[in-house]
C-alpha positions in Angstrom: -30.2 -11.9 -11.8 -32.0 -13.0 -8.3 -31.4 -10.1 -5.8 -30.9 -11.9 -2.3 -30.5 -10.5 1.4 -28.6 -13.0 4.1 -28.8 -12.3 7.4 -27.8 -14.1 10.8 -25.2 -13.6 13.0 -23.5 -14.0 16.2 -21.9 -17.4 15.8 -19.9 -19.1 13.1 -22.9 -21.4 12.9 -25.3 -18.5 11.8 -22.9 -17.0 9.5 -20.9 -19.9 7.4 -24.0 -21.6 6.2 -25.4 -18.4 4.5 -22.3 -18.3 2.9 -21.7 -21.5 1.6 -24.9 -21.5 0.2 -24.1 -17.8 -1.6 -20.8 -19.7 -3.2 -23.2 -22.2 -4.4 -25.3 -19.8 -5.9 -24.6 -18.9 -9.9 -26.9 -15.9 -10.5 -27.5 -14.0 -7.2 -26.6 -10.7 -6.4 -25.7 -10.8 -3.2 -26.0 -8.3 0.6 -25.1 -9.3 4.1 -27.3 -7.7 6.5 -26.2 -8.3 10.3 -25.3 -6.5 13.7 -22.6 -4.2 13.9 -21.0 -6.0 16.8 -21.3 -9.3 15.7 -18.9 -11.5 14.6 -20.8 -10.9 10.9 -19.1 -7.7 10.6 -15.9 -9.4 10.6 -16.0 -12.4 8.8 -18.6 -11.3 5.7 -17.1 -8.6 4.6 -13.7 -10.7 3.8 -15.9 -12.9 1.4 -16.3 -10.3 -0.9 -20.0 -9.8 0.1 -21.1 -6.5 1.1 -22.5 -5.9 4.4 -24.5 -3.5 6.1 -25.0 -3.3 9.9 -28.4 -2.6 11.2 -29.1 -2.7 15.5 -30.4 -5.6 17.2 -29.9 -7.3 20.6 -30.4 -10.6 22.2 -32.9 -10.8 25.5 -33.2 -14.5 25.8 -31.3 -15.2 29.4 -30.7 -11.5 29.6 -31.4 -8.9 33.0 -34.4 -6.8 32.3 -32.5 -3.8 32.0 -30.5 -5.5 28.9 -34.1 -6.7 27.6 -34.9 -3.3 27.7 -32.3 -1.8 25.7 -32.4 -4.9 23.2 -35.9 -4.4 22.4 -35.0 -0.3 21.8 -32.0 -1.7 19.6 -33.9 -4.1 17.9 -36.6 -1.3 17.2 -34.5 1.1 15.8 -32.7 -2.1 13.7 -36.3 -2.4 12.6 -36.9 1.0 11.1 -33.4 0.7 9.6 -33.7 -2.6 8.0 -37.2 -1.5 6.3 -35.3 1.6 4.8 -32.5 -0.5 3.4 -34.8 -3.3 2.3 -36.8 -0.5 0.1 -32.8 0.3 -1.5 -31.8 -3.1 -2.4 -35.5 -4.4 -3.5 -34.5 -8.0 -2.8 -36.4 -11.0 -4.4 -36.0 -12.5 -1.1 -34.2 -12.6 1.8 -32.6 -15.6 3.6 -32.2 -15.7 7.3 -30.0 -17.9 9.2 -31.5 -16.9 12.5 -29.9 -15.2 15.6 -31.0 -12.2 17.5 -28.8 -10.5 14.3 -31.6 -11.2 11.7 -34.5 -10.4 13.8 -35.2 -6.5 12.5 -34.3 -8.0 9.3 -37.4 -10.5 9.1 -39.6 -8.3 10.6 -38.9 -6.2 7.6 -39.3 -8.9 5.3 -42.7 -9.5 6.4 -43.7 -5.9 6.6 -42.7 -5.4 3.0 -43.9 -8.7 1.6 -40.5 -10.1 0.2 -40.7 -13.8 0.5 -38.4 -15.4 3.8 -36.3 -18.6 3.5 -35.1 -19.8 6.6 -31.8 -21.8 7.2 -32.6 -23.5 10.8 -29.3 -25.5 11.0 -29.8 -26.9 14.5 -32.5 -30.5 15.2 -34.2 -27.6 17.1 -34.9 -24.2 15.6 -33.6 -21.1 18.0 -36.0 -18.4 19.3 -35.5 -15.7 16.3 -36.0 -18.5 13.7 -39.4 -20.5 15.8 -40.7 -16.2 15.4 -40.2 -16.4 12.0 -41.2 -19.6 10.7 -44.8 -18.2 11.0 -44.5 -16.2 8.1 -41.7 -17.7 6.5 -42.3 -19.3 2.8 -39.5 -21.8 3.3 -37.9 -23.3 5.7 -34.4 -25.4 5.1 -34.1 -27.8 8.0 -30.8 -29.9 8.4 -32.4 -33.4 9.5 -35.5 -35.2 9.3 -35.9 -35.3 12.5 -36.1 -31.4 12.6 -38.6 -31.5 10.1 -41.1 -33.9 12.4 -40.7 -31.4 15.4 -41.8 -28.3 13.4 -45.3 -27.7 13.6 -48.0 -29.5 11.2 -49.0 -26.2 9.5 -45.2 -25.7 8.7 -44.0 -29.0 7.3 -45.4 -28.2 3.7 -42.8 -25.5 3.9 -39.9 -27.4 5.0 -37.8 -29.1 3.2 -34.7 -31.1 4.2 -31.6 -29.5 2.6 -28.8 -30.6 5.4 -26.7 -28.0 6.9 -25.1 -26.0 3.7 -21.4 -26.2 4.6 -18.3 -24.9 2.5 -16.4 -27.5 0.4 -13.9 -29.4 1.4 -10.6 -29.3 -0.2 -9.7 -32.9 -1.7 -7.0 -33.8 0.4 -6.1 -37.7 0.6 -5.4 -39.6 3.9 -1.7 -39.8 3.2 -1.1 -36.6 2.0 -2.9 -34.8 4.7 -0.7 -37.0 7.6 2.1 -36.1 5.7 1.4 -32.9 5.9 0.6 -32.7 9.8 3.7 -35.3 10.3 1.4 -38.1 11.8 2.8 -41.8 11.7 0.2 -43.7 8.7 -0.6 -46.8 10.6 -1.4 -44.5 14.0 -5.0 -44.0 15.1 -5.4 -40.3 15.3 -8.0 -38.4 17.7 -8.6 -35.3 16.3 -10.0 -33.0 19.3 -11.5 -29.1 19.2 -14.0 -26.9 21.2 -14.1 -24.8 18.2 -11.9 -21.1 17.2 -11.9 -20.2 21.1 -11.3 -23.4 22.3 -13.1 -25.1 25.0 -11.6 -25.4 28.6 -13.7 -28.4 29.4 -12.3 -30.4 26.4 -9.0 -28.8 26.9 -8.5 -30.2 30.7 -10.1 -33.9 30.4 -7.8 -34.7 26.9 -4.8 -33.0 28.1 -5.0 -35.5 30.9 -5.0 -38.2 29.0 -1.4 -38.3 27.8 -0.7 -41.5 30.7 -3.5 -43.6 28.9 -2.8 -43.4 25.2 -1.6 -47.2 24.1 1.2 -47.9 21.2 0.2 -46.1 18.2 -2.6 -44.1 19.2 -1.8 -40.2 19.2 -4.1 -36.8 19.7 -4.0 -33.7 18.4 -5.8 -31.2 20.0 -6.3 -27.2 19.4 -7.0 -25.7 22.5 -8.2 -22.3 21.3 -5.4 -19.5 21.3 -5.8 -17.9 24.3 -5.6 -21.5 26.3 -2.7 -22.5 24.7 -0.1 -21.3 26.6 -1.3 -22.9 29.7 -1.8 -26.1 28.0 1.5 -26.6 25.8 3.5 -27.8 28.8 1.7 -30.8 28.3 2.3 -32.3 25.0 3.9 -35.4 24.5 5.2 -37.0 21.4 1.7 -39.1 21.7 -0.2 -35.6 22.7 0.3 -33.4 20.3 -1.2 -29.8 21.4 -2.3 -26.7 19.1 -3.9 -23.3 19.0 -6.1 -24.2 16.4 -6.3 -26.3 13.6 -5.3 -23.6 10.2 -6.5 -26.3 7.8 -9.2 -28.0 9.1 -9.7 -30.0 5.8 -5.7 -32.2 6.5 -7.1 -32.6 10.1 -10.3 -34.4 9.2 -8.7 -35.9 6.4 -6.0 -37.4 8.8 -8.3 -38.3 11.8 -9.6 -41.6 12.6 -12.0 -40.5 15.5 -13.2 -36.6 16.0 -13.9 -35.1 19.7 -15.7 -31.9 20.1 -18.9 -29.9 20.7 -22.0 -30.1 18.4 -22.6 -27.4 17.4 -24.4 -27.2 13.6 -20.8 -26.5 11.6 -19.0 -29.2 13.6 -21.9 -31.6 13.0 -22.1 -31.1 9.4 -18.6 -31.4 8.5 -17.9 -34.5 10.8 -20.8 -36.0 9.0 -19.4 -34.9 5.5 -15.5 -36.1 6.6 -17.1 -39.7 7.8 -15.9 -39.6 10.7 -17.0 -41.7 14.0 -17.5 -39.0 16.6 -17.5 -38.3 20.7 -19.6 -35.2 21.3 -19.5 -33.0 23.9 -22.9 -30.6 23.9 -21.9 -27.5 25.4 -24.3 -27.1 28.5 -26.3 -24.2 27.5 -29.8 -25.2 26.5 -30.4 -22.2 24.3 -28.0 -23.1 21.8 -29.8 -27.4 21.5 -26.4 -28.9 21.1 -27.5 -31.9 23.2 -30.4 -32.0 20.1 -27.9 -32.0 17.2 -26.0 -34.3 19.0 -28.8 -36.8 20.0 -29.2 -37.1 16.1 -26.3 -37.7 15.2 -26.0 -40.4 17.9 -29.0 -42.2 17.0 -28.0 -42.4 13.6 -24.9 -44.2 15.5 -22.5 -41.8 14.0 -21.8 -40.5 17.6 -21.4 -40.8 21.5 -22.5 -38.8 23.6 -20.9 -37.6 26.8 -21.9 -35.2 29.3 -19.9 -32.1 30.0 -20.1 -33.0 34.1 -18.4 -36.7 33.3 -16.1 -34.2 31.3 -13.1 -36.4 33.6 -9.8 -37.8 31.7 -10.8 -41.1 32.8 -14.5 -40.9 31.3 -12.9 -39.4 28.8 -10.9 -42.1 27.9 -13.7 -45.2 28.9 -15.7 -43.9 25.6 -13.0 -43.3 23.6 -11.4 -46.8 24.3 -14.0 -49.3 22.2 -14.0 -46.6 19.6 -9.9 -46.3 19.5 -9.2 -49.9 19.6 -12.3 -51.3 17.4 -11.8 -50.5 13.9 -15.0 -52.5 12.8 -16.6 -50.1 15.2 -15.1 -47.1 13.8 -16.4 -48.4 10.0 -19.5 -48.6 11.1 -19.8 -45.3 12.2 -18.0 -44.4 9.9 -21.2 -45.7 7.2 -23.7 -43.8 9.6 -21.8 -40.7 9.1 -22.0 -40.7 5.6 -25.6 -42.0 5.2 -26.7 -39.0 7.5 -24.1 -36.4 5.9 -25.4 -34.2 2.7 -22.6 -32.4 1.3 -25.3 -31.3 -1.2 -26.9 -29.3 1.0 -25.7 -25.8 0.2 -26.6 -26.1 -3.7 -30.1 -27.7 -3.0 -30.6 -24.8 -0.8 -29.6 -22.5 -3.4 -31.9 -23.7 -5.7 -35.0 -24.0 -3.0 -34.0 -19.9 -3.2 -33.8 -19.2 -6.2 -37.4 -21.4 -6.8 -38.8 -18.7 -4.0 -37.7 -16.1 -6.4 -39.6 -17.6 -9.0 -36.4 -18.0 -10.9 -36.5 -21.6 -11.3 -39.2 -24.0 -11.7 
């Protein structure tokens, strides 16, 4: 049985990838290893997977004094992560990047277990560009990610997609059934992800004047937004705290608006879906990146979170909305681009570092 170590954390987008690609997994014996405040400690342990929490802390766009207590964290996380690689012996460990897996990696490298890196974004974040130097694989989600690394790192790298989980077969009618949405309406399905994003949340909850016949939104507006947002739903503008089964919504939708982050990207691409993304506007996190890809592919627009306005809004909504040759075609470049093969390749690219596989 191949002995693996995840780690990653802070976002859903570090986290759910290592996961899916565990589920994919037949013969691993699995550990989590993240920070104890991170949103790892929540969600992982609810898999079934166990976790342990060694110390770590972010300093990129932190105040010196935070640096400072990071790098003592991250130290300590260090000597802790060496200890309880020596306990599990590993075959290898899998990192999905993050402040989280930092300590983790070091001790990786420091005890010569071989790394595989998940970098999920077109442009890898600061803990994952530290440990691509001494990382034996790297899993990168696009081609074009693979063409910005290095030269001395593409041998490494192979293009596996973003590992997602799998979707639950759910048909168009059934899932509009389900979410009581008209069959011949064009549905926007709209989400700044679990919290919500107030951005999105303000320009499509002013759109409720501009909708035409037949075209309806459904939007979830994160749970702690809600309340001032529900006074605004219409019978075209339908408003939620979040979407419980994401799977109907894609299913249902005929155009998705949101952020672009990894995740969202991924499954968009996997759902077929034409999409309007909405980077958030924090360069550390290279949404504008993933989203670039995804609209040079032509499976996207992209708009700018300071034209963020209703009326923007709804001027690069419109030919999508009301074109549904445009929509098929983006539709196709979804697809081509989408690889919802990407957690079991990945898998395997593991278990090959294991020497498990050939």
């Amino acid at each position: 049985m191949t002995r693996v170590v995840l780690t990653g954390g802070g976002t859903g987008g570090h986290i759910y990838p290592l996961l899916a690609v565990a589920a994919a997994a037949r013969d691993w014996q699995v550990s989590f290893v993240g920070s104890p405040e991170g949103l790892e400690a929540q969600i992982v342990p609810r898999s079934g997977i166990p976790f342990h929490a060694v110390a770590s802390g972010g300093v990129r766009g932190k105040s010196l004094p935070v640096r400072i207590r990071s790098l003592y964290r991250s130290g300590r996380g260090l000597l802790a992560a060496l200890a309880l690689l020596g306990r599990l012996k590993p075959d290898v460990v899998l990192s999905s990047g993050g402040y989280a897996a930092l300590p983790v990696t070091l001790a990786a490298r420091l005890r010569r277990i071989p790394l595989a890196l998940i970098e999920p974004n077109a442009t890898p974040g600061l803990a994952n560009r530290v440990a691509m130097r001494y990382a034996a694989r790297v899993l990168v989600a696009y081609d074009a990610a693979r063409e910005q690394l290095p030269a001395s790192l593409r041998g490494r790298a192979v293009v596996t997609g973003v590992p997602v989980r799998p979707r639950r077969e759910i048909s168009r009618l059934a899932a509009r059934e389900q979410l009581k949405v008209p069959q011949e309406a064009v549905l926007i399905a709209v989400t700044g992800g679990s919290q919500g994003a107030r951005a999105l949340n303000e320009a499509v909850c002013g759109l409720g004047g501009l909708l035409g016949e037949g075209e309806q939104v459904l939007i979830a507006t994160g749970q702690r937004e809600h309340e001032r947002w529900a006074p605004f739903a219409t019978e075209q503008l339908r408003i939620e705290p979040y979407f419980w089964d994401m799977d109907a919504v894609l299913a249902a939708s005929d155009v998705f608006v949101g952020r672009a982050g990894a995740m969202t990207c991924a499954e968009v691409l996997a759902a077929g879906l034409p999409a309007l993304l909405v980077p958030l506007p924090n360069p550390a996190v290279h949404q504008d990146d993933n989203a670039r890809v995804l609209a040079a592919a032509g499976a996207a627009v992209v708009l700018d979170e300071r034209d963020l306005s209703p009326a923007d809004l709804w001027r690069e909504l419109l030919p999508i909305v009301r074109d549904s040759a445009r929509r098929q075609a983006m539709a196709t470049a979804a697809l081509r681009l989408a690889r919802p093969d990407a957690a079991r390749v990945a898998a395997r690219e593991v278990s090959r570092l294991a020497g498990r596989l050939g």
